[in-house]
KETI-451702 format. One record per residue (C-alpha): x, y, z. Coordinates in steps of 0.05 Angstrom, whole numbers, padded with zeros to 5 digits, always signed. Layout:
BEGIN
XYZ...
//
This chain:
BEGIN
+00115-00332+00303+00143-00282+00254+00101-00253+00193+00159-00299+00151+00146-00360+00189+00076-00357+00184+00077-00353+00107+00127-00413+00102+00075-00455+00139+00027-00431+00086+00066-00443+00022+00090-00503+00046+00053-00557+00014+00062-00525-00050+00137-00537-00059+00156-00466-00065+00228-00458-00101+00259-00397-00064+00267-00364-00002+00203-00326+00021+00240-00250+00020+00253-00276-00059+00192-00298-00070+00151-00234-00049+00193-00206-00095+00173-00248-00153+00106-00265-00133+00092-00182-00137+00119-00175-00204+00071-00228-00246+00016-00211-00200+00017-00132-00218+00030-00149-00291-00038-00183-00292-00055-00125-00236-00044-00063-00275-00098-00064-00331-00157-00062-00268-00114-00022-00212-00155+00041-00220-00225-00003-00222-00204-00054-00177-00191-00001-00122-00239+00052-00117-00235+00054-00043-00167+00091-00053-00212+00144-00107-00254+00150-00057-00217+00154+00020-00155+00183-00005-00148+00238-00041-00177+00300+00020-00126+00257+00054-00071+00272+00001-00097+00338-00008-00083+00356+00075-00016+00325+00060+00004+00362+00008-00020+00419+00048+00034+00413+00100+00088+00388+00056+00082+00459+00019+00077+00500+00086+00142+00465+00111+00179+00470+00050+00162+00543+00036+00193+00579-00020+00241+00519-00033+00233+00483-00098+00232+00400-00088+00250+00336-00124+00204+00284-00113+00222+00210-00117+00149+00167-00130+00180+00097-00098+00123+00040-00123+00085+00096-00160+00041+00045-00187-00010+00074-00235+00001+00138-00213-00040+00160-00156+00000+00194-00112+00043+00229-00160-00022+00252-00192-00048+00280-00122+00020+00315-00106+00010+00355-00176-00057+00365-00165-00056+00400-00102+00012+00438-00102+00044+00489-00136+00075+00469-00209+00129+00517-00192+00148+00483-00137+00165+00415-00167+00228+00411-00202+00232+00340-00213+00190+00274-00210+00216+00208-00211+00169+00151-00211+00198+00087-00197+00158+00019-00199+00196-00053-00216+00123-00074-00264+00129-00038-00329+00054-00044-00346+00045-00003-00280+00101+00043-00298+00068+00059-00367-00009+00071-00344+00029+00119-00300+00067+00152-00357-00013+00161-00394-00037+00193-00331+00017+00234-00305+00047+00258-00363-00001+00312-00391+00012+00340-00314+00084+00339-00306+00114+00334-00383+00194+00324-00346+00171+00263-00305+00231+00213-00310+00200+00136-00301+00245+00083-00286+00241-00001-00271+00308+00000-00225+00341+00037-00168+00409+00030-00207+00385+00068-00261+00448+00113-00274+00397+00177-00284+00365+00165-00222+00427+00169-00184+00471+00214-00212+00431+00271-00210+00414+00312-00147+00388+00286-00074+00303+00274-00071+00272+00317-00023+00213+00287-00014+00197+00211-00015+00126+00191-00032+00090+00130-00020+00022+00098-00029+00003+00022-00020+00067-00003-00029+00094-00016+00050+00058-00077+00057+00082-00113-00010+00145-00102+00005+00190-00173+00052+00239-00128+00092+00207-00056+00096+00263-00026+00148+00325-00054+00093+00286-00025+00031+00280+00041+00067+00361+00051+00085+00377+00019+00005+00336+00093-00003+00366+00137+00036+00429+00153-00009+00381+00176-00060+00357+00225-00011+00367+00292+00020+00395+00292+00092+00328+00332+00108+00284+00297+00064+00206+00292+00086+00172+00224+00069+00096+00214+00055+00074+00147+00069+00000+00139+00047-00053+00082+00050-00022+00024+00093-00054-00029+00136-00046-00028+00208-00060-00084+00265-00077-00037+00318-00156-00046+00290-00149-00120+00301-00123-00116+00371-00180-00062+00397-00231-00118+00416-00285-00060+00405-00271-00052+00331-00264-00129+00319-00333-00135+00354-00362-00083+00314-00335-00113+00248-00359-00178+00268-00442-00151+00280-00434-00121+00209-00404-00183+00180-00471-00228+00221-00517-00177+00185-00484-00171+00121-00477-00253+00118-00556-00253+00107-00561-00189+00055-00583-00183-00018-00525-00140-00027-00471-00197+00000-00506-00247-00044-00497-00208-00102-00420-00190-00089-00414-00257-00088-00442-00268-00149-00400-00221-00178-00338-00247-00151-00355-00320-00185-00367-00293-00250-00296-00254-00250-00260-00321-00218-00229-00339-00277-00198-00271-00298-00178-00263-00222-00101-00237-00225-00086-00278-00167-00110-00337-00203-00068-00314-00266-00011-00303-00217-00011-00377-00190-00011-00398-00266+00044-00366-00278+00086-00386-00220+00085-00457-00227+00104-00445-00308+00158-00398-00280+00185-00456-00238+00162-00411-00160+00125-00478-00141+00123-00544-00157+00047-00548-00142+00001-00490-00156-00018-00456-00100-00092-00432-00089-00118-00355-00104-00117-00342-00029-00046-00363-00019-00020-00313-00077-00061-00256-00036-00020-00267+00033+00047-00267-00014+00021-00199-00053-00001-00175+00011+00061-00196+00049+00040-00148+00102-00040-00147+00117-00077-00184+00169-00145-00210+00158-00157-00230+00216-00139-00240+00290-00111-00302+00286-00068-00274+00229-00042-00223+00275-00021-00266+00324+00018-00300+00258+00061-00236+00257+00023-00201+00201+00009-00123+00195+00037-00054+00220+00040-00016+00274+00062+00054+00271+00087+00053+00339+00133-00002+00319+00159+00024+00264+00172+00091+00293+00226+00037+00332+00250+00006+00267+00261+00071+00232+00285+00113+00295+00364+00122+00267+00335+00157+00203+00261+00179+00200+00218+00223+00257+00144+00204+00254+00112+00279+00253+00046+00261+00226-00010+00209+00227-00071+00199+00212-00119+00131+00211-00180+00113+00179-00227+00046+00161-00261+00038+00225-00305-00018+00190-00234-00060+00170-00233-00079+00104-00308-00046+00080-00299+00023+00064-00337+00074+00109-00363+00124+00065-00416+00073+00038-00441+00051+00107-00508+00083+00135-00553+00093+00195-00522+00052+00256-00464+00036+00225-00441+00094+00199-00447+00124+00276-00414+00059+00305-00348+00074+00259-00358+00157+00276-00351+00131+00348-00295+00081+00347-00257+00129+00309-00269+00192+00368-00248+00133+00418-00188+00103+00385-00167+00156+00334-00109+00109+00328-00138+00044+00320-00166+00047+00247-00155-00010+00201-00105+00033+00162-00066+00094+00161-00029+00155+00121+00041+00180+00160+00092+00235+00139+00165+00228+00171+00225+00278+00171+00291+00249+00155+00336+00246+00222
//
């Protein structure tokens, strides 16, 4: 079963009204509408992990450039992360244009608040056809963070890129989920003793809590709302359903990856062999989806360990690729 398939069999019973590649789409844009007032709080795991990360990227993307000055295309910039490390951590003088692209507009303008007072010139726009974006000079460096795994058909969006892009343009690709964690039985074994221990915690109880109190602003609730006024379904779906559409991509589980759902690097290095070179990887989250800077004692060791074993095997990943 296909990552496609498997969704159909989950929207099913809730009369969805278009194609699931369509729907994605749509499902995506309400969502991070509701989405891009709590991005920053929401996801402090990507505060926290990402940015020495970003920083070692940016590190290599100025020793292989050099001298040479680059444009910068931000595809899904979101609220602004990435673009925000990029200017942090590399020469101003070396930038000589920023594009940030994103299809929600309330993403696109908490990234105009943030990135502005660092790059005044940054051009923001809602479509690909924008006539500035394409008329003016090849990118020479794609950037990415979080966005792969939204996205239905991630090998099709990347060649609708490529005529915006240099013939030896360098891609960043940060923060994306891989199934290689869920495959190594020892990191599914060692997620499941923390999950047995956490299950009985003060500390699980009162995420919980937390969770129940903040049900009814949940976006994802908001999201299925607004799909059945916008005439998606016929039925509204649950909370959980609008997750596996936002997060076309992600497995939860194992029984989701044998649905079809999640990356592997080594298969898209096969999906993206006509145009992009894999020259750079690194993967992290050796505890899935808890984030491992706030584990302790035995845990923190058991994650140190599965992450000396299987250096590939974390539960996600940051890549850079070289246009081919």
């Amino acid at each position: 079963m296909n990552n496609a398939k498997f969704i159909e069999n989950v929207i099913e019973q809730y009369c969805p009204q278009l194609p699931v590649d369509q729907l994605v789409i749509e499902i995506n844009k309400i969502y991070h509408s509701f989405e891009a007032e709590i991005y920053d709080t929401k996801h402090p795991e990507i505060y926290e992990q990402l940015p020495s990360t970003w920083k070692e990227m940016s590190k290599k993307i100025t020793e292989y450039f050099g001298s040479k000055v680059l444009r910068i295309l931000d595809f899904g910039c979101g609220t602004g992360f990435e673009a925000q490390q990029l200017l942090q951590n590399m020469p101003g003088s070396s930038i000589a244009a920023l594009t940030c692209y994103d299809p929600s507009p309330e993403m696109l303008e908490k990234c105009r608040t943030k990135i502005t007072p660092l790059f005044p010139d940054i051009m923001l726009c809602s479509s690909l056809e924008e006539e500035a974006l394409i008329s003016n000079a090849p990118y020479t460096l794609l950037v990415t963070n979080s966005v792969l795994h939204h996205l239905p058909d991630v090998p099709l969006t990347l060649r609708n890129l490529l005529p915006l892009l240099d013939s030896h343009a360098i891609w960043l690709a940060g923060h994306e989920p891989s199934l290689r964690f869920y495959k190594n039985s020892e990191c599914v074994k060692n997620l499941e003793a923390y999950l047995q221990e956490r299950r009985w915690s003060l500390s699980n109880y009162s995420q919980l809590l937390k969770l129940v109190i903040r049900i009814k602003s949940n976006p994802y609730a908001k999201t299925a709302r607004e799909a059945v006024r916008m005439g998606l379904f016929n039925q509204q779906p649950p909370a959980r359903v609008i997750d596996r559409l936002v997060d076309f991509h992600v497995a939860h589980s194992t029984e989701e990856i044998s649905g079809g759902r999640g990356f592997d690097f080594s298969a898209m290095q096969q999906d993206f062999q006509a145009s992009w070179k894999l020259i750079w990887l690194k993967t992290y989250g050796f505890m899935g989806p808890f984030y491992e800077g706030e584990l302790k004692g035995r845990w923190a060791r058991s994650c140190q360990e599965l992450a000396r074993r299987f250096p590939n095997d974390g539960a996600n990943f940051c890549m850079i690729w070289q246009r081919v």
